[in-house]
C-alpha positions as CSV (number, residue, x, y, z in Angstrom):
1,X,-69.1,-55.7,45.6
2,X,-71.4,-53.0,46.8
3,X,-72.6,-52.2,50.6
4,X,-75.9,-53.2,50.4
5,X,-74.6,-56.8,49.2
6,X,-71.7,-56.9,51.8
7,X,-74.9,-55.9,54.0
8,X,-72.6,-53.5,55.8
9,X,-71.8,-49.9,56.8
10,X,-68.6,-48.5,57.3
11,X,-65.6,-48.1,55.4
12,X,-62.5,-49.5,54.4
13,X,-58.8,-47.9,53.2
14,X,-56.0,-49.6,51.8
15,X,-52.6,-48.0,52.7
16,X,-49.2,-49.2,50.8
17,X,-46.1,-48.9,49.8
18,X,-42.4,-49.0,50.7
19,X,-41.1,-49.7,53.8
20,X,-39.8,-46.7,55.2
21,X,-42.1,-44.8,53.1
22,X,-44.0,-43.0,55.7
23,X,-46.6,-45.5,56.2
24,X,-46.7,-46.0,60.1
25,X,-46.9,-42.1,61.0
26,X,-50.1,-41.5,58.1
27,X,-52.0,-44.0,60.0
28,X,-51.2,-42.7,63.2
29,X,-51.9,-39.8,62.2
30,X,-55.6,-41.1,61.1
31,X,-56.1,-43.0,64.0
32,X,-54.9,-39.9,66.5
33,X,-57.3,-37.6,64.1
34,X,-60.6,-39.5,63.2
35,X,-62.9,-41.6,65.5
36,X,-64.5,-44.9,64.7
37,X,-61.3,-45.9,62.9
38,X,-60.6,-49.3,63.3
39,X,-56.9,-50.6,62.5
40,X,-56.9,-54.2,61.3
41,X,-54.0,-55.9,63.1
42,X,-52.4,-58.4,60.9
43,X,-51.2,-61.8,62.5
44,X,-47.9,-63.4,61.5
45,X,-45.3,-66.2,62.7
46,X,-42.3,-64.1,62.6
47,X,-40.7,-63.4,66.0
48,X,-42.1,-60.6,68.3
49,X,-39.4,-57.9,68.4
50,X,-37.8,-55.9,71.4
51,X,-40.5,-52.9,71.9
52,X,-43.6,-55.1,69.7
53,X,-46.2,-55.9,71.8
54,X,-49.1,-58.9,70.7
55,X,-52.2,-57.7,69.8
56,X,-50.7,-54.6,69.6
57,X,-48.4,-54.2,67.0
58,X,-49.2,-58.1,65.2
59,X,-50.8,-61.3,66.6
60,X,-48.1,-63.4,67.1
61,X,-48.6,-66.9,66.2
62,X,-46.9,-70.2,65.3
63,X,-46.9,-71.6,61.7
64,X,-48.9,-74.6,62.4
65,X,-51.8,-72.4,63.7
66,X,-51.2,-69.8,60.7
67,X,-51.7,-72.8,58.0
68,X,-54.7,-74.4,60.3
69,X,-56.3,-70.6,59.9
70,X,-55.4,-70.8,56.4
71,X,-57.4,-74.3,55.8
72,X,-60.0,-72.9,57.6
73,X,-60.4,-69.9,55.8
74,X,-59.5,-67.5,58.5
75,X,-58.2,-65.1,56.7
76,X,-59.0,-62.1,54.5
77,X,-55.5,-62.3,52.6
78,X,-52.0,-63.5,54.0
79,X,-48.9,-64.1,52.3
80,X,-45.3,-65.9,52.9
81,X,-42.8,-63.0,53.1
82,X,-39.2,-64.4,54.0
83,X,-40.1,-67.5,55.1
84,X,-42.7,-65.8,57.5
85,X,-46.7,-65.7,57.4
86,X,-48.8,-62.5,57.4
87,X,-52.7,-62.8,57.4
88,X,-55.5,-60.2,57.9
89,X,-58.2,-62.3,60.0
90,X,-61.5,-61.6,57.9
91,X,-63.9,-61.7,61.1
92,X,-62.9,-58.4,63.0
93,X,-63.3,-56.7,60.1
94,X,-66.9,-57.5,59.5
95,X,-67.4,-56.5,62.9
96,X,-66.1,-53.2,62.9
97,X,-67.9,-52.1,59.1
98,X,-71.2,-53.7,60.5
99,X,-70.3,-51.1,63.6
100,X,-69.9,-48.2,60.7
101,X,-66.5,-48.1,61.3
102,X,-63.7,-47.4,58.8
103,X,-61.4,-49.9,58.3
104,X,-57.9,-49.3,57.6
105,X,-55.4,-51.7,56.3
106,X,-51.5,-51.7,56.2
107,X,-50.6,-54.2,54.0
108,X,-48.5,-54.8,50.8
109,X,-49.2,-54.8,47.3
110,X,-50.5,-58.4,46.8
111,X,-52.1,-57.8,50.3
112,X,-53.9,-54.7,48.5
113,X,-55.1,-57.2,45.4
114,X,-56.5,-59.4,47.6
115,X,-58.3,-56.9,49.6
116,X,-59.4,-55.3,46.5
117,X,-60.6,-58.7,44.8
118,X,-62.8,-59.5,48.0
119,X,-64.2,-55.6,48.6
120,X,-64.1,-54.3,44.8
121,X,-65.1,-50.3,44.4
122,X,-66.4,-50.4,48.3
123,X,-62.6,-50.5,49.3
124,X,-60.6,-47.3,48.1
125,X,-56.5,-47.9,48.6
126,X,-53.5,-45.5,48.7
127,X,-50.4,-45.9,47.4
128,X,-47.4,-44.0,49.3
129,X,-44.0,-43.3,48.3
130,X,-40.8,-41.2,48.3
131,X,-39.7,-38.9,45.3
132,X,-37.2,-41.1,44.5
133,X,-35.5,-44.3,45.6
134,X,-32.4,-42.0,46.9
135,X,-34.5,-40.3,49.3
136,X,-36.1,-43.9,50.3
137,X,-32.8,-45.1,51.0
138,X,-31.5,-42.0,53.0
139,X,-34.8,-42.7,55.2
140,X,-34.0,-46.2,55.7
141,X,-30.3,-46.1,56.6
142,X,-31.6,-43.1,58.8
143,X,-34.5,-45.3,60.8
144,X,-30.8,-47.4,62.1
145,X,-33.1,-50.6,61.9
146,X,-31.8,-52.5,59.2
147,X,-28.2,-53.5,57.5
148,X,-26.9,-52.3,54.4
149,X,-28.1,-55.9,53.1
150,X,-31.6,-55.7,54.5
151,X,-31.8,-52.2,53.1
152,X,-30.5,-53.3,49.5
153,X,-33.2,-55.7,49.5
154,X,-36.1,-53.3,50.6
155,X,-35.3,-51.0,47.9
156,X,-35.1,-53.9,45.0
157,X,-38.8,-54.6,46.8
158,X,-39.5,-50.8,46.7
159,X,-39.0,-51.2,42.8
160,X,-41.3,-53.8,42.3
161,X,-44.0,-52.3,44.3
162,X,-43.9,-49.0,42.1
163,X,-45.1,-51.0,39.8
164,X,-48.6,-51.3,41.1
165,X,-48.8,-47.7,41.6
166,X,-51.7,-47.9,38.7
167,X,-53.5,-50.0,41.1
168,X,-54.6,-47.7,43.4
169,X,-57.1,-45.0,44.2
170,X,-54.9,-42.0,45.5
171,X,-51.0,-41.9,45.1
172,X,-49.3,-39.8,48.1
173,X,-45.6,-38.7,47.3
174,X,-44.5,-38.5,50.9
175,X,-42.2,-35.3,50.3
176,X,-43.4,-33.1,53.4
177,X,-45.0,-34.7,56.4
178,X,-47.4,-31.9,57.2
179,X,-49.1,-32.0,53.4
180,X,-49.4,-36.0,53.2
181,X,-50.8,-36.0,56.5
182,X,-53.9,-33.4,55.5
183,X,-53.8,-35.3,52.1
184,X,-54.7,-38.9,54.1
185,X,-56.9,-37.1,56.4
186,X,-58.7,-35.5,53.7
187,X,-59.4,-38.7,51.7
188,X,-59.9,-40.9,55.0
189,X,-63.2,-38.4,55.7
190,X,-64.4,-38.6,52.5
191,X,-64.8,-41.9,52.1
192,X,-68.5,-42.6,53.7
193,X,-69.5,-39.9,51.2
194,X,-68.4,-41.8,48.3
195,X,-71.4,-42.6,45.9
196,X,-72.0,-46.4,45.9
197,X,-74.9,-48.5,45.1
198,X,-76.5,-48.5,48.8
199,X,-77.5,-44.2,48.3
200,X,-80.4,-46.0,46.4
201,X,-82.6,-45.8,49.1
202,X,-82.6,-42.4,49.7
203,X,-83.5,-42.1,46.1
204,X,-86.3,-44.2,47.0
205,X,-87.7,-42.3,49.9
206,X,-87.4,-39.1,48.0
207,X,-89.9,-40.8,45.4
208,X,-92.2,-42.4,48.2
């Protein structure tokens, strides 16, 4: 779907991959570096945790509205992970490209299709990852967040996400902080440069 039929400005990233990745510093490092970023705050019907603040870090909800939102077409994409909802509310987001914002997203891989599916070309995604699942674990068990279990489970998840890599736009192996960080910066700026169908009109004007 192209800009002009969207009828909007702006701009919109897709960031994903494993938890524990690096995901959380890149976008703070976006948000710290480039203005008119606008961070799309998912909502979801898990429990706030000690240090989370609503609105903040999630919109905290309970399932019954979740599923009403659902019905009611709220949502941009949401998913059941673990017996807990996660949505991206569609209407904040039309606000903030029709303000010539960029948009940035934090979701998962199915979170990334759907995204995808509704934006086409317009949205451009990256995947981010570790070398290797060794070093993904190391991070994980080093984060103290999570039990052994917990951390089994996000690595089995890490292996299924890989396989999307194709997917995406831009791939950043997160191996050195410093060189992702100029690598998402440096694809975050170019992306109200990108050719798309809506540069017709200045081809227009040039002919006028």
């Amino acid at each position: 779907m192209s800009r002009e039929a969207l009828g909007q400005t702006g701009a919109v990233l897709i960031i994903s991959g494993p938890s524990g990745c690096g995901k959380s510093t890149l976008t703070k490092a976006i948000m710290d570096s480039i203005p008119d970023v606008y961070f799309s705050i998912s909502t979801t019907t898990r429990p706030i945790r000690d240090g989370e603040i609503d609105g903040v870090h999630y919109h905290f909800v309970d399932k019954d509205k979740f599923l009403t939102d659902i019905k009611n077409n709220v949502f941009l994409e949401w998913a059941e992970v673990h017996t807990n909802f996660y949505g991206t509310s569609l209407e904040p987001v039309k606000v903030a490209l029709a303000q010539d914002k960029i948009v940035l997203f934090d979701v998962d891989v199915q979170g990334h299709h759907s995204i995808k599916e509704y934006f086409g070309d317009f949205a451009k995604s990256v995947f981010i990852t570790t070398k290797n699942k060794e070093i993904l674990k190391q991070r994980l068990v080093a984060r103290q967040t999570d039990d052994l279990q917990t951390i089994e489970f996000r690595l089995i998840q890490a292996h299924n996400e890989m396989q999307h890599i194709d997917d995406f736009d831009y791939l950043i192996i997160n191996d050195d902080i410093h060189t992702a960080k100029e690598a998402i910066l440096a694809i975050t700026r170019s992306l109200k440069y990108q050719q798309i169908e809506r540069f017709s009109h200045i081809i227009q004007k040039w002919q006028d």
